[in-house]
C-alpha positions in Angstrom: 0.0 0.0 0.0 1.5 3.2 -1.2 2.4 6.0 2.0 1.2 9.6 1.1 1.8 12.4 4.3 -0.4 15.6 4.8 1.1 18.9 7.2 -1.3 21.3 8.2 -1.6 24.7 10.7 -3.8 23.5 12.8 -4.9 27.3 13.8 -6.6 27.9 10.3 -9.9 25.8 10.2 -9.8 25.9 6.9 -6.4 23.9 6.5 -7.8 21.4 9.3 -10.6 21.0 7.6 -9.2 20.1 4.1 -6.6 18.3 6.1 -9.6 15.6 6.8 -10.5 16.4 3.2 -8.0 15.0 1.4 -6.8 12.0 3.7 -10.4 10.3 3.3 -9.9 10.4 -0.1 -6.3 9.4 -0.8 -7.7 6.5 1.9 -10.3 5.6 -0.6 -8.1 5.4 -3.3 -6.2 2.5 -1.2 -2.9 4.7 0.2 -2.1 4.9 3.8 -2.0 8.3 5.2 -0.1 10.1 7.7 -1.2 13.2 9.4 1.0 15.7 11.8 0.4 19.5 12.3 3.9 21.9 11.2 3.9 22.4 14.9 6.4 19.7 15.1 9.0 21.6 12.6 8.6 24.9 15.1 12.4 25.3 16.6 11.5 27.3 19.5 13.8 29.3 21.8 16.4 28.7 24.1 17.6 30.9 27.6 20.7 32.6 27.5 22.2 30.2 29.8 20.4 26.4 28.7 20.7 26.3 25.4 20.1 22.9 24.8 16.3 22.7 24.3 16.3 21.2 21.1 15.9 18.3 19.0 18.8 17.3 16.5 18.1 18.1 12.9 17.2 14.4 11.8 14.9 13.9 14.9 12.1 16.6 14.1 10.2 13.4 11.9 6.5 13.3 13.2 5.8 9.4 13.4 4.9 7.6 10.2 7.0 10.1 8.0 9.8 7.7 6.5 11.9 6.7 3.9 8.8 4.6 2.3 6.5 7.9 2.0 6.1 8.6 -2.1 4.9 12.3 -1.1 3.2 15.0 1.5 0.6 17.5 1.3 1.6 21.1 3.1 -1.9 23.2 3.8 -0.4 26.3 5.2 1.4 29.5 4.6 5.4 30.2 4.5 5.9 29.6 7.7 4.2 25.7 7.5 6.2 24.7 4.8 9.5 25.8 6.4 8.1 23.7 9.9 7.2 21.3 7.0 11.1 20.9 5.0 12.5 21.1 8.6 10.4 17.5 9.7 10.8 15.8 6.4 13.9 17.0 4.2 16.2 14.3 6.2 14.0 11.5 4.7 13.9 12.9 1.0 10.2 13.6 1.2 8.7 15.5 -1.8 6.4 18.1 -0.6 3.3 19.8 -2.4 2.9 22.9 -1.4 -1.1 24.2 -1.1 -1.3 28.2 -0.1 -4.0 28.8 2.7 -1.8 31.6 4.2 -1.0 35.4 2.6 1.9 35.7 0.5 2.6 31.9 0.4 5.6 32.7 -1.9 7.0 29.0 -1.2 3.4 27.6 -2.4 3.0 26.0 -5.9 -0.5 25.7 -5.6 -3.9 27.3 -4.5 -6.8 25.5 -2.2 -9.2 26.5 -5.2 -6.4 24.2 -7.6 -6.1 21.4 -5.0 -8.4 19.0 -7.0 -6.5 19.7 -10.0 -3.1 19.6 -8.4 -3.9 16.5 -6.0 -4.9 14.8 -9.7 -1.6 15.3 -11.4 0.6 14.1 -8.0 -1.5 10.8 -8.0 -0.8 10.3 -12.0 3.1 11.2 -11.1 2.6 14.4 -13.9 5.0 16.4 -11.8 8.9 17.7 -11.7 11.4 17.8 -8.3 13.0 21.1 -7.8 15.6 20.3 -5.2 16.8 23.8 -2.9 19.6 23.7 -0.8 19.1 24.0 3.0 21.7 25.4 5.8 23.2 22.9 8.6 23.3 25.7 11.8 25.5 24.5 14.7 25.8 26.5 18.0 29.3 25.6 20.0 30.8 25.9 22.9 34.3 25.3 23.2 33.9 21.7 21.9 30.3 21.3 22.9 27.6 20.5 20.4 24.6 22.7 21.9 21.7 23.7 19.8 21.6 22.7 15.7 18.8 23.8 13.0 18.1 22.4 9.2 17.3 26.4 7.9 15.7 27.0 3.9 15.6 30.8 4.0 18.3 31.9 6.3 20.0 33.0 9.6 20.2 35.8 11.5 22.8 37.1 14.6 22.0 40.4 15.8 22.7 42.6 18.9 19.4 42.5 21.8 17.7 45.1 21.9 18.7 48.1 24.2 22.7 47.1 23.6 25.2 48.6 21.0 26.1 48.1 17.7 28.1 44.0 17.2 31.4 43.2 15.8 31.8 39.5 14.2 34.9 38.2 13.0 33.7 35.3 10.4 35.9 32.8 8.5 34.5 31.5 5.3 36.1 28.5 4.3 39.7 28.5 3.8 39.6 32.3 3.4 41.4 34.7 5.8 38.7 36.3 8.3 37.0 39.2 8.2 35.7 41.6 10.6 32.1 43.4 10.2 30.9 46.1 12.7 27.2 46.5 11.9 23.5 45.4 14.4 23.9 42.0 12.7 24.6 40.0 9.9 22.4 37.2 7.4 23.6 34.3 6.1 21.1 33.1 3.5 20.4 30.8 1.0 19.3 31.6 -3.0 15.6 30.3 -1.6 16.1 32.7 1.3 17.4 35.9 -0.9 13.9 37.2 -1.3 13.1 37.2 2.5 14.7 38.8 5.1 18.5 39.2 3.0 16.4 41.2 0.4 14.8 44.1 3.2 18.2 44.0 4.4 19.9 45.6 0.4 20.8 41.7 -0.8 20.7 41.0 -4.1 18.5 37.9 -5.7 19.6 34.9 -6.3 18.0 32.0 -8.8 17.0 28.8 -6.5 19.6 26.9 -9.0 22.7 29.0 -8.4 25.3 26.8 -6.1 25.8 29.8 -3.6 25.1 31.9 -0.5 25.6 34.8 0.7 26.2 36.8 3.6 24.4 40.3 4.3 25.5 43.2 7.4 22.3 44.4 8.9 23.1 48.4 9.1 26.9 48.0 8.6 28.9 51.0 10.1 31.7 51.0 6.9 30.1 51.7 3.3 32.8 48.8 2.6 30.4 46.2 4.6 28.2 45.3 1.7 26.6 41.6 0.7 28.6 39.2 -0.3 27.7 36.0 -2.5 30.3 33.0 -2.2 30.3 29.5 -3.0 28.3 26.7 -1.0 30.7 24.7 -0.6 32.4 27.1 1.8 31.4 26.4 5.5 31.1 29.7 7.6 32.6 30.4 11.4 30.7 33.1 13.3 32.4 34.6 16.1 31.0 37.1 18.5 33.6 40.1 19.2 31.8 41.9 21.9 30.6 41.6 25.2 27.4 41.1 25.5 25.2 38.3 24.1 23.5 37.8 21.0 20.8 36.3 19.7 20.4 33.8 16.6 17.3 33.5 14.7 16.7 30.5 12.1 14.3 31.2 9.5 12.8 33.6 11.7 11.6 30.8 13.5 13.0 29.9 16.4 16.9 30.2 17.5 19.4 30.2 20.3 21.4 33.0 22.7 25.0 33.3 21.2 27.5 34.4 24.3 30.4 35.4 23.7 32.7 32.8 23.8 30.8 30.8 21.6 30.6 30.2 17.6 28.4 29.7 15.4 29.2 27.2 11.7 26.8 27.5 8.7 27.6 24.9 6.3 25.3 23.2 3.5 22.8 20.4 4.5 23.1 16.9 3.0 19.4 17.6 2.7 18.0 19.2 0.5 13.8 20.7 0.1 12.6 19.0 -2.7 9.2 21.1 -4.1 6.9 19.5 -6.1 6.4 21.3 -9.0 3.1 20.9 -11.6 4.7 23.2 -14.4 8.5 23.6 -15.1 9.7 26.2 -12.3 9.7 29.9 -13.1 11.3 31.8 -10.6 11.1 35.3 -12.4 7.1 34.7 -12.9 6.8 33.9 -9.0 8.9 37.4 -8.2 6.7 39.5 -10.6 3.4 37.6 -9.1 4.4 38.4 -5.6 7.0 41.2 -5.0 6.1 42.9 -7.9 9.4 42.5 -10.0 9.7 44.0 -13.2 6.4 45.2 -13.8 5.8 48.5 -15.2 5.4 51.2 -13.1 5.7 54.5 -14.9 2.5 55.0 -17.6 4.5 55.6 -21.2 4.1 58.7 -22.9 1.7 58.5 -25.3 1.9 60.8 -28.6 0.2 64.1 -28.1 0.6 67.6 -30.6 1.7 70.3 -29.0 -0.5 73.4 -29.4 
């Protein structure tokens, strides 16, 4: 009996509701299903001083979610299919993404194109896009304390009420550098048209090998982004005094002390979208940040008096 998986926020009734929807029918058509909220993907936060309050990056699975599941349903916005990639991408799970949210910029389909959509998954009439995801490890000294799987990107910035940070960060075999600024972005090509984008990043295609590393409100005008290979790791390491905080996928993260560090390196994982059409990342950007779409009314031809 073929495995299928549906994810759902379980505060829009809506998504609950098709949740129930579309289980009793894939269990009609003779698959097994699997049901779990993205509540399970949620990283939380930890205290300054207990950081470990986590679950490592291949334990997030809910239970039935395996190797042998063909593909999962996500019912949610952006923030359910991040929950979702985080609880599934270590088992190679292919995810349809339905958009019952606002902006759902990760979605590939609507609830009003679910029949449709749910049609073409069943009959296999779809492509894998595979994105690259972040492995996020908090140390201290030699000690393993908090660890993420990230898709969009993560973020180390001063509390509020403190001064401005200094990092000193090492990417790969590269001499170090030192950036002054209230924080800094490492992000993904998936993640350059969230929070790296607000923050004066450039974008980046979903299929460029890369990522890239942004100053939040540097204090040097020779602090700017900066797009490296993937295959670079990235060390992290707090120059100041007072703590910081890390946020994953704006999400959930972990307090950063001073003595501490912080490595970004690929995943092994990867997200792997389901996709109903061949993927068209400049369509999505003009659909829903507006790129490229005209915005000053041409001249028309007029005779002068």
């Amino acid at each position: 009996m073929p495995k299928a998986g549906i994810i759902y926020n379980d505060v829009k009734p809506v998504a609950c509701r098709t949740a129930q929807e579309i289980k009793d029918q894939l269990i009609d058509s003779g698959w097994e299903v699997c049901l779990a909220t993205g509540v399970g993907g949620i990283l939380g936060y930890s205290s300054p001083h207990s950081p470990v309050c986590h679950a490592p990056i291949d334990r997030l699975n809910p239970p039935g979610f395996d190797y042998d599941m063909k593909f999962a349903i996500v019912l949610g916005g952006d923030g359910t299919v991040l929950s979702a990639f985080r609880q599934v991408a270590p088992y190679g799970i292919p995810l349809l993404t339905v958009n019952t949210g606002h902006m759902g910029f990760l979605t590939e389909s609507y609830l009003n194109q679910l029949p449709q959509a749910l049609e073409a998954v069943l009959a296999e009439e779809y492509q894998i896009e595979e994105r690259s995801m972040l492995a996020v490890q908090l140390y201290r000294e030699h000690d393993l304390l908090w660890e993420a799987l990230c898709l969009n990107e993560v973020v180390i910035h001063r509390e509020p009420l403190t001064s401005m940070c200094h990092f000193e960060v090492e990417i790969g075999r590269h001499a170090p550098v030192d950036i002054a600024a209230d924080g800094i972005i490492v992000s993904t090509p998936t993640g350059s048209t969230a929070y790296s984008l607000s923050a004066g990043g450039p974008v980046i295609t979903p299929g460029v090998p890369v990522l890239q590393l942004v100053p939040i409100c540097p204090h040097s005008l020779a602090s700017r982004a900066l797009v490296f290979a993937n295959s670079e790791p990235v060390t992290i390491f707090p120059a100041n005094t007072t703590s910081l905080v890390m946020i994953v996928d704006g999400n959930g993260g972990s307090y950063v002390l001073p003595d501490d560090r912080v490595r970004i390196q690929r995943s092994p994982h990867t997200a792997r979208f389901i996709r109903l059409r061949p993927p068209e990342f400049f369509h999505v950007l003009r659909e829903k940040l507006g790129w490229g779409l005209p915005h000053i009314a041409k001249p028309t031809s007029v005779e002068l008096p």
